[in-house]
MIKE-915502 format. One record per residue (C-alpha): residue number from 1; residue in three letters; x, y, z. Coordinates in steps of 0.25 Angstrom, whole numbers. Each point is the difference from the previous one (the first is absolute). Example, Ala and Ser with C-alpha at 12.3 -4.5 7.8 and 13.67 -1.06 7.14 Angstrom:
BEGIN
n = 1, res = ALA, x = 49, y = -18, z = 31
n = 2, res = SER, x = 6, y = 14, z = -2
END
This chain:
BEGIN
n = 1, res = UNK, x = 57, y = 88, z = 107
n = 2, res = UNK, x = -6, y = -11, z = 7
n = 3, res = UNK, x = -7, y = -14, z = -5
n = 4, res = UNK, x = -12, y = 5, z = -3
n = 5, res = UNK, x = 2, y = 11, z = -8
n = 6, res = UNK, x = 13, y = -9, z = -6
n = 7, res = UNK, x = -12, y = -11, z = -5
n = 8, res = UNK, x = -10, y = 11, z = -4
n = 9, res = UNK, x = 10, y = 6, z = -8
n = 10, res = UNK, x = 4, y = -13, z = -7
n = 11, res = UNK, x = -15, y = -3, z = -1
n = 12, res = UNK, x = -1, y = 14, z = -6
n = 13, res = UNK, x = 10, y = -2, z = -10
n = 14, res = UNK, x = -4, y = -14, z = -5
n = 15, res = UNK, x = -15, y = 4, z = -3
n = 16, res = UNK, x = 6, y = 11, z = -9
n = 17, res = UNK, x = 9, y = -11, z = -7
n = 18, res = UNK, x = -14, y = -9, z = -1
n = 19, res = UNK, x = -7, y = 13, z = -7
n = 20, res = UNK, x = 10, y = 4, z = -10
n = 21, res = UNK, x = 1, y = -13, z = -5
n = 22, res = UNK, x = -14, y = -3, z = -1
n = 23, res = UNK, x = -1, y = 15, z = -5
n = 24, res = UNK, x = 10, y = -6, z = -12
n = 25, res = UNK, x = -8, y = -12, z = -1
n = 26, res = UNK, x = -13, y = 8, z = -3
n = 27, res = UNK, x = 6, y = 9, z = -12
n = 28, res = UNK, x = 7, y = -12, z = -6
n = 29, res = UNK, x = -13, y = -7, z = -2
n = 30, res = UNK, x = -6, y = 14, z = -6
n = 31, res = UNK, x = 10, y = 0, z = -10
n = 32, res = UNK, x = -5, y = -11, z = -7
n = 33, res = UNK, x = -10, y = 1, z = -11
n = 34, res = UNK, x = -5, y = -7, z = -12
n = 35, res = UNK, x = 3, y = 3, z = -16
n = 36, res = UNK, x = -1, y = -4, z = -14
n = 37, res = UNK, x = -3, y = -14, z = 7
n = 38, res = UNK, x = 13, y = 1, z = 9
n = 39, res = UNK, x = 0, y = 2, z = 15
n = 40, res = UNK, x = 13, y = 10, z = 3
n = 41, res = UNK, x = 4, y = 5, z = 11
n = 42, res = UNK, x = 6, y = 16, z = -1
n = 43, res = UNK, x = 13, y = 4, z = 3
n = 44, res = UNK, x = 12, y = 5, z = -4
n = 45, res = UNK, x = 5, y = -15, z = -8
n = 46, res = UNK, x = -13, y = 2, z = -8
n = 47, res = UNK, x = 3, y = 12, z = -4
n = 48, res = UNK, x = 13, y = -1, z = -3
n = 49, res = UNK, x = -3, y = -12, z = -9
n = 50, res = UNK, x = -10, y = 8, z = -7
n = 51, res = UNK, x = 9, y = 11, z = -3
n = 52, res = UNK, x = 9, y = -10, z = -6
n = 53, res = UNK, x = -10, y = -7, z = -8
n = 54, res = UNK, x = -1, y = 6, z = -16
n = 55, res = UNK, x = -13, y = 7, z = -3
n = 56, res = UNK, x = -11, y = -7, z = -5
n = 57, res = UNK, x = -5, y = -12, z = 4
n = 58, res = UNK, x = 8, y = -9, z = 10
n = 59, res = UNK, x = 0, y = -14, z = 7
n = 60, res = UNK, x = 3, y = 0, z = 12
n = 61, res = UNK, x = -1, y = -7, z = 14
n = 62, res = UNK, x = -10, y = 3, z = 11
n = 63, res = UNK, x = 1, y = -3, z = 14
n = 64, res = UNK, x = -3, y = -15, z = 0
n = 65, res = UNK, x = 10, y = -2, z = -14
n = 66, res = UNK, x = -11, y = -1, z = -9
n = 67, res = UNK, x = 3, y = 7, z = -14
n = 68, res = UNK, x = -10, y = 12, z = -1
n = 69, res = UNK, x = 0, y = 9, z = -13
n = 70, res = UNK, x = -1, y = 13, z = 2
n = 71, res = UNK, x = 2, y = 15, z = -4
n = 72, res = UNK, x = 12, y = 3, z = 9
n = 73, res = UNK, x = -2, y = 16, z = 0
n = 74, res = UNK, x = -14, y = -2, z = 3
n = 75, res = UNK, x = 3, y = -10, z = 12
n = 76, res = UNK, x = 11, y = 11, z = 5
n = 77, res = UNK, x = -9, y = 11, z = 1
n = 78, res = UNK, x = -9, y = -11, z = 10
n = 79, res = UNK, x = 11, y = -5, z = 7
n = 80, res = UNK, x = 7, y = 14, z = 4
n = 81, res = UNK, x = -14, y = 8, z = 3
n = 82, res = UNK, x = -3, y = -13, z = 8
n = 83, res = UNK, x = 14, y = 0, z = 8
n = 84, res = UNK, x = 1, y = 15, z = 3
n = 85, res = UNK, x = -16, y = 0, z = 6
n = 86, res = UNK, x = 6, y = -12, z = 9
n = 87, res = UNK, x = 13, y = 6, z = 5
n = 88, res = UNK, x = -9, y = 13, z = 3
n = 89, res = UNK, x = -9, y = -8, z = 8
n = 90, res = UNK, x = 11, y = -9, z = 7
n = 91, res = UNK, x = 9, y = 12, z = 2
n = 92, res = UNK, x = -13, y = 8, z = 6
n = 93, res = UNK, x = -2, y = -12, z = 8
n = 94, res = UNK, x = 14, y = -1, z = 4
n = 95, res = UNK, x = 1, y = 14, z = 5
n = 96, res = UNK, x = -12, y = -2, z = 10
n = 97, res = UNK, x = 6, y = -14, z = 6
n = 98, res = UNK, x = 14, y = 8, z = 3
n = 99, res = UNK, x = -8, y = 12, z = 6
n = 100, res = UNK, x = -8, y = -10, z = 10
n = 101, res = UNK, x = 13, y = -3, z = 7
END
């Protein structure tokens, strides 16, 4: 292999590293949404507090710490439709970046 394809390939391979993390960078800020007066953010520490917080009513923390009541089944159902359409889209996404190498 000579120098040139030796740098084309290193170029090659650090574009793909520049995409995937922009790529991660884009559907991180698409999980993010606004509630009952809280900003959250979906993902799987959300959910796993909502499915520990009684039914009824709750208090709890949005993303910025400020205390947001809310109807935790309600906020459930928002947070795990809103996470799986993003990790569909991300994962569709994904699939296209590793086929254009």
């Amino acid at each position: 292999m000579n120098t040139d394809n030796l740098i084309a390939h290193a170029r090659a391979r650090f574009d793909h590293v520049a995409a995937r993390r922009v790529l991660k960078e884009k559907y991180q800020a698409k999980m993010l949404f606004a509630h009952a007066g809280g900003m959250w953010r979906a993902g799987p520490e959300l959910l796993v507090l909502l499915a520990t917080v009684p039914p009824g009513d709750a208090v709890i923390l949005d993303l910025y710490d400020t205390p947001v009541q809310v109807n935790p089944e309600q906020l459930r159902l928002l947070v795990m439709g809103r996470w799986q359409e993003q990790m569909t889209a991300w994962l569709v996404e994904h699939e296209q970046l590793n086929k254009q190498r």
